[in-house]
N, C-alpha and C positions, 0 to 999 in steps of 0.2 A: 952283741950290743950295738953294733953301726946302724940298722935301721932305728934303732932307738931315740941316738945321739940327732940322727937327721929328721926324726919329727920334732925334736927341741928347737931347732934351726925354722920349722916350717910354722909355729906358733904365730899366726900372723891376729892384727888389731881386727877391732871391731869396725863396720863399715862406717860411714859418716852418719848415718839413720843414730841417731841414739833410742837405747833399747835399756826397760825394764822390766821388772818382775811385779806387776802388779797382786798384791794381798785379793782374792777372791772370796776366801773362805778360810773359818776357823774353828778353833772348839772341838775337832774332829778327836776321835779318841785311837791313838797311833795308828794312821791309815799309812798303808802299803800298797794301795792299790787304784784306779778312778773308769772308769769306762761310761763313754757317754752312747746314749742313748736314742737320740735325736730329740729337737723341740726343744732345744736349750737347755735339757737334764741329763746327769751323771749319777752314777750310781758308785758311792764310794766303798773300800772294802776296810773296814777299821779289824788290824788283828784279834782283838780278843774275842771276834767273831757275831760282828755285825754288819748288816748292810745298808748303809744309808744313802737315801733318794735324795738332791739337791738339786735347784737350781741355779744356786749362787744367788739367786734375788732375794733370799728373805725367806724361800721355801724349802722346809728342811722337814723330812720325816722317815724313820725306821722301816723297813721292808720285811729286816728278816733281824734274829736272835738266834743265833748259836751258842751263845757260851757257857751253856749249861753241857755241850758235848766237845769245846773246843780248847785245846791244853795250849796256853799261850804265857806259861811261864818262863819260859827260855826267850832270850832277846830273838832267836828265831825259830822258835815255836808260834805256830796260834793259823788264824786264818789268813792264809797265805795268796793265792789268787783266784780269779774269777773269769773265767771265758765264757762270751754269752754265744750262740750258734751265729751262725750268720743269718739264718730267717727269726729271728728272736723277736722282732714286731710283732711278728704273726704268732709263731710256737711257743714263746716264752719260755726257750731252754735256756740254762745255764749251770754251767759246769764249776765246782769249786774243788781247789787242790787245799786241802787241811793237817794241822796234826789233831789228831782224837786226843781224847786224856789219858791212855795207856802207851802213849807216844809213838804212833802207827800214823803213816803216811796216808789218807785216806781221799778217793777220787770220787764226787757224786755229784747226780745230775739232780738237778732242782726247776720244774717248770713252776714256771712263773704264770698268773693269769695275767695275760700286756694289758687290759684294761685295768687293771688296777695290784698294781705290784706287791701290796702289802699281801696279798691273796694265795696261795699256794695252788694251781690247778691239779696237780696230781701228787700222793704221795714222793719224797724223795728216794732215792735210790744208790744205793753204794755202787759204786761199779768195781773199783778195785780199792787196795789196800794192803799194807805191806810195813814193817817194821824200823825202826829209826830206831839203830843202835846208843847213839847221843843224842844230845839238844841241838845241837848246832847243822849247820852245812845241811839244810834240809828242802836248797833250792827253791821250788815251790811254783814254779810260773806253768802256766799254762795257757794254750790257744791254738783254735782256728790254724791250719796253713792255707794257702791257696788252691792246696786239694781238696778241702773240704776236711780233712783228717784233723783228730783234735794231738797236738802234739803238746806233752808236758817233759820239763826240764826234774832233774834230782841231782841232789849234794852226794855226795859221797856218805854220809852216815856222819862225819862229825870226829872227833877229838882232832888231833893233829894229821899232817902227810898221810892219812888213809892209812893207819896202822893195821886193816885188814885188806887191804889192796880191791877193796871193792870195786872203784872207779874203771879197774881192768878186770872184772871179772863179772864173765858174761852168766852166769848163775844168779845174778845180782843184778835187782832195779836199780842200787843206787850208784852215781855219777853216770845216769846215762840221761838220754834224751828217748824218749814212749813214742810211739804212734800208733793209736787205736780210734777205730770207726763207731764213731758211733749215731750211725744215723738211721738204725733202727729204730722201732720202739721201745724195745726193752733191752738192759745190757748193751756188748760190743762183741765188736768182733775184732781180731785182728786181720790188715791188709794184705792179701796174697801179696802183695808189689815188697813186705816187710823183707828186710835182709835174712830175715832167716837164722841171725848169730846167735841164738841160743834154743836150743830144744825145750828147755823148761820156760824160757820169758820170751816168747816168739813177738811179743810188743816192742823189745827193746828197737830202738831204730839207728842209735849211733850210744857211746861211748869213751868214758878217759875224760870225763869235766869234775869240777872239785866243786864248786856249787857254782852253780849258774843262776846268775841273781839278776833278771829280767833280760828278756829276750825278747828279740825285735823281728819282723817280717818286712823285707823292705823290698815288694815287689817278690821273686821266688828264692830271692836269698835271706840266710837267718844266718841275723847279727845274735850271738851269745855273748856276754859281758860274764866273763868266769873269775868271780873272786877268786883272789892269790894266798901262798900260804905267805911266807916271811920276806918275800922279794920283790916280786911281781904280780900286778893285774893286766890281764888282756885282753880283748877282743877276737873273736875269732869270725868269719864270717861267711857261709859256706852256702854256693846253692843246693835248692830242695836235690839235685842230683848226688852232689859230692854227699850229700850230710848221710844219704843212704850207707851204712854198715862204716860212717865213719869214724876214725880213734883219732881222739884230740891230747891225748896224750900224760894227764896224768894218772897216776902219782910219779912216773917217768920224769916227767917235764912241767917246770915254769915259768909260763911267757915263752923265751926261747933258749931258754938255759935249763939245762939239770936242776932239778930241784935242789936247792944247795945244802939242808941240812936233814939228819936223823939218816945218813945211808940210804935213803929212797933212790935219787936220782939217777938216769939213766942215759943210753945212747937216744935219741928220737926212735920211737916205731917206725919201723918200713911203710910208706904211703898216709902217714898219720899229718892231722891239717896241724898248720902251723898257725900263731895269732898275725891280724894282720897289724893290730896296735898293743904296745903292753907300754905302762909305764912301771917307774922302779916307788919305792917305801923309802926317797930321798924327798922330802918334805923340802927344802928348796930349791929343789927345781918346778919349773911352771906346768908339768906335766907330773905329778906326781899324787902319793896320795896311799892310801890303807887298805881299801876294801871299796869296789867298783860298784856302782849303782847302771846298770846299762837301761837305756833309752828307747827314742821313736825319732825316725826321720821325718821335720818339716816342711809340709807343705802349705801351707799360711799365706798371710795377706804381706809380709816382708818379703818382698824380693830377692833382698841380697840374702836370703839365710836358706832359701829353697833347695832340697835335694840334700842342707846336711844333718848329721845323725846328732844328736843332744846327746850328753853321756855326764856322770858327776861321780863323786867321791863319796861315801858314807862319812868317812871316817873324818875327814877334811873339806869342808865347804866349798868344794871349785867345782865349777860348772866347766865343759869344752862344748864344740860344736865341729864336725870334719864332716869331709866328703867320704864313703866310705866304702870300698866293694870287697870283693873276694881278694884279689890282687894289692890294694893299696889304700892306703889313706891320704886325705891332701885337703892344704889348706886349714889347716888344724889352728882354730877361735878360743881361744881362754876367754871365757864371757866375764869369768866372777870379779873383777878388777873395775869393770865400768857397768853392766850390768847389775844393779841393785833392786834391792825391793823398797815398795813405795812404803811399806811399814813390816814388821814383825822382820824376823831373821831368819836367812835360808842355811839352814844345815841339817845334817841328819837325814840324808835326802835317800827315801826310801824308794821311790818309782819318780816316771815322767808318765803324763800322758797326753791325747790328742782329744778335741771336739769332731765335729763332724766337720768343719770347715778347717782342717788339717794345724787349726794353732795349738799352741806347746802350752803344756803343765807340768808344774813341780809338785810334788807330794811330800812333806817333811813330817819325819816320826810325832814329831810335837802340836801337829796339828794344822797346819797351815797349809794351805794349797793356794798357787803362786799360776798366775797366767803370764807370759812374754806379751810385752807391749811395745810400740814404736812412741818417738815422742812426739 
């Protein structure tokens, strides 16, 4: 618990800049997701499986319609996230992570014509797909690394503590982190460079997360924000090196404690990453909260905010802002106290995301998406 107690201590005020949350957009129908585009458009990802084109200026229109094949009955079921390639100007690839309606975890690639997005240029394509024991802990993110490799995040399957120990059991996609190439033209391949830890899932790439509920690349390290069971949420934050064949540690471990209930918890795995931030399920404290929303690091037109990681609470409306690497956290900004929105209310904070000119967005289930402004 001591590095704990010492990020409560390190919670420092907001700069002299006074900063809000300016209302951009609304009406959205439970978006989870936002990825811009270039030319001042975003393409948002509404769960019950739709994709909508914006500008934020007035310009508003559908691209895609899934929810005749997308099972979005579960608070997290439905269509979950959306990676576009990195040449996606030109190719108009993008990749969505979904639950189907027989509640199968399901990966496909969808080109897009860039001249006119509503357009499909090639049929779509399953590429993989794979079973969701429960509704719940069904992770969902996916994207891009700096390799070019598309790496997707998975929940552990759902109910409680992993009551099939999946998260450690390399038989099993779920609670791992994937990494699969796919920059053929048809299908994937898996990467010779993969760890190798399973004969039958030779895509698994690392291991031991309980749902990892947005994940960040900041530079060749990847920040994971792993929702907690009854204790703790943490950050973990590992480069593209470490993350190779690595155990994060539950159903063993949460945050930096034994999992404290149902007899799961255990010693730490041998060489397994530890979080570098977790807060505790103590609602008055300034670092505290239910179920972790992780972020994108700012690169923006505010000075003083450059270089830290954005991060919030589902469960509990607070926003933070830290410096963040493999090693440490610093500087840690509680925004939600002076930070306000110029209209509508920020909670339910399902994603963050960035424009092309590195400034921040909130995503909130109820429909609102929220830009950072200076005054």
């Amino acid at each position: 618990m001591k590095p704990l107690l010492i990020l409560f201590f390190l919670l420092a005020p907001l700069s002299a800049q006074s900063l809000y949350w300016q209302r951009v957009g609304s009406d959205f129908t439970f978006p989870v997701e936002m990825k811009a585009i270039g030319g001042g458009q975003f393409i948002v990802l509404e769960k019950p499986g739709r994709l909508i084109l914006t500008d934020f200026n007035g310009n508003r229109g559908e691209i895609l319609d899934w929810q005749n094949q997308v099972q979005s009955r579960g608070n997290e079921q439905g269509f979950l996230s959306i990676a576009l390639a990195p040449d996606f100007s030109s190719s108009g690839r993008a990749y969505f992570n979904l639950i189907n309606k027989k509640g199968f975890t399901e990966i496909w690639r969808y080109t897009f014509n860039p001249q006119k997005l509503s357009e499909a240029r090639k049929p779509a394509e399953l590429l993989l797909s794979f079973k969701q024991p429960y509704r719940n802990h069904n992770g969902g993110w996916l994207d891009f690394g700096p390799d070019g490799m598309l790496y997707i995040a998975v929940g552990d399957g759902g109910a409680a503590n992993d009551p099939k120990n999946y998260a450690q059991n390399l038989d099993s996609y779920l609670g791992k982190i994937l990494r699969i190439d796919v920059s053929g033209n048809t299908g994937y391949t898996t990467p010779k460079d993969n760890p190798n830890l399973s004969p039958s899932k030779p895509e698994i790439y690392a291991y031991g997360l309980r749902n990892p509920w947005r994940c960040y690349w900041q530079g060749d390290q990847l920040i994971i924000a792993d929702v907690g069971q009854s204790a703790h949420e943490e950050i973990n934050v590992v480069s593209k090196a470490k993350l190779r064949g690595a155990n994060f540690g539950w159903r063993l471990r949460e945050g930096l404690i034994a999992t404290p209930k149902h007899k799961v918890g255990g010693e730490r795995p041998s060489n397994s990453i530890q979080p570098v931030l977790t807060y505790p399920h103590q609602l008055q404290e300034p670092l505290s909260g239910i179920s972790i929303t992780g972020g994108v690091t700012y690169s923006g037109s505010i000075a003083s905010l450059k270089g830290y990681y954005f991060f919030a609470d589902y469960g509990v409306p607070k926003v933070w802002a830290t410096k963040i690497n493999e090693t440490s956290s610093q500087g840690l900004k509680h925004l939600s106290p002076e930070a306000k929105p110029d209209a509508g209310l920020i909670n339910n904070i399902t994603s963050f995301a960035k424009d092309t000119a590195g400034e921040i967005y909130i995503i909130c289930q109820h429909g609102d998406i929220f830009k950072l402004r200076s005054k």
